[in-house]
C-alpha positions in Angstrom: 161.0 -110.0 -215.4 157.5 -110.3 -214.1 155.9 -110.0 -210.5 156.3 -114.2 -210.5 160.2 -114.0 -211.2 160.4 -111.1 -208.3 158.6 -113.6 -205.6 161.4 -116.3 -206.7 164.3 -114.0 -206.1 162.9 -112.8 -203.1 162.3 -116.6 -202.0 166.1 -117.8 -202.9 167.8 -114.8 -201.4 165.8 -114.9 -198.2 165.2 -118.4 -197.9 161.5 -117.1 -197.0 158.7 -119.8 -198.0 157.1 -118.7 -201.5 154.1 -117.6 -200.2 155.0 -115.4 -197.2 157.5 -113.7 -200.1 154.3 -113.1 -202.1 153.1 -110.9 -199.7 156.3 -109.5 -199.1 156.4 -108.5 -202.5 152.6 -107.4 -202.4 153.2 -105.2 -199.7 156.0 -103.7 -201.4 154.0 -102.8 -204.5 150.9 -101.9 -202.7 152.7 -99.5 -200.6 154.4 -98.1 -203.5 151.3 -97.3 -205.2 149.7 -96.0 -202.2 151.9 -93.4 -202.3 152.2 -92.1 -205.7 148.4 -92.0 -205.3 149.0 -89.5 -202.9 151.6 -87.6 -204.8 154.4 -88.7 -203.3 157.9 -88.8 -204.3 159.8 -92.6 -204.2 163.3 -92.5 -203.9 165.5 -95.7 -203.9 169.0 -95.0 -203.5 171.4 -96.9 -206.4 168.1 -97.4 -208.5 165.8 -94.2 -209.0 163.1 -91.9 -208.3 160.1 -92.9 -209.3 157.2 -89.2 -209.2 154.0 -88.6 -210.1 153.7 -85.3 -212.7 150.6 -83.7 -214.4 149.6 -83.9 -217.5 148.7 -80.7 -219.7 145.4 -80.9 -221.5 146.0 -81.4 -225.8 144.6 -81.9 -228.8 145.3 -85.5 -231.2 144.2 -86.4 -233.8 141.8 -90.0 -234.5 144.2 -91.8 -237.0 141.1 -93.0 -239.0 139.3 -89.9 -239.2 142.0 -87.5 -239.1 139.4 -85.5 -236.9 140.4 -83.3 -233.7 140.5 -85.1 -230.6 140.6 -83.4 -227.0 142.9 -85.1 -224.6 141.7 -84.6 -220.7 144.7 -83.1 -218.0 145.6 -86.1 -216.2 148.5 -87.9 -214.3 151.5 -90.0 -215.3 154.1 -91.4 -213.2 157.3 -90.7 -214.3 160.6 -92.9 -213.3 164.5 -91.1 -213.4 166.9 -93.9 -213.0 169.8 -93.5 -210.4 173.2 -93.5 -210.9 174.1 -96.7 -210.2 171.3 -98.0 -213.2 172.4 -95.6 -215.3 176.3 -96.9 -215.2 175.1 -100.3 -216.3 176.2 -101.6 -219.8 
């Protein structure tokens, strides 16, 4: 499923014209991201929890070379799926 298919569910649920869906949808996401830029915790009940976590610094290896490699700290966001997902089959 894509952002596209998301805008047509929204659209034939709601009855909404497409493009006032689209920013529906764009609102959605945007404010999503906003806050896991700030570090924010998203929790939607009966789905998951989508949080940002650091990352540790490391060493890899260049597959080529075989020579060392450091790897910067950094950021990843990290999604724990709720119950409700989980129980799907």
């Amino acid at each position: 499923m894509i952002k596209f298919d998301i805008v047509q569910e929204v659209v034939q649920r709601t009855g909404l014209p497409k493009n006032k869906a689209e920013i529906a949808v764009e609102a959605v996401f945007g404010g999503m991201k906003q806050a896991l830029e700030r570090g924010d915790r998203i929790e939607l009940r009966g789905f998951g929890v989508f949080n940002v976590r650091p990352r540790k610094t490391g060493i890899g290896r260049n597959p080529r070379t075989g020579a060392q490699v450091n790897i910067a700290p950094g950021k990843a966001i990290r999604f724990k799926p709720g119950k409700d997902l989980q129980a799907l089959d």
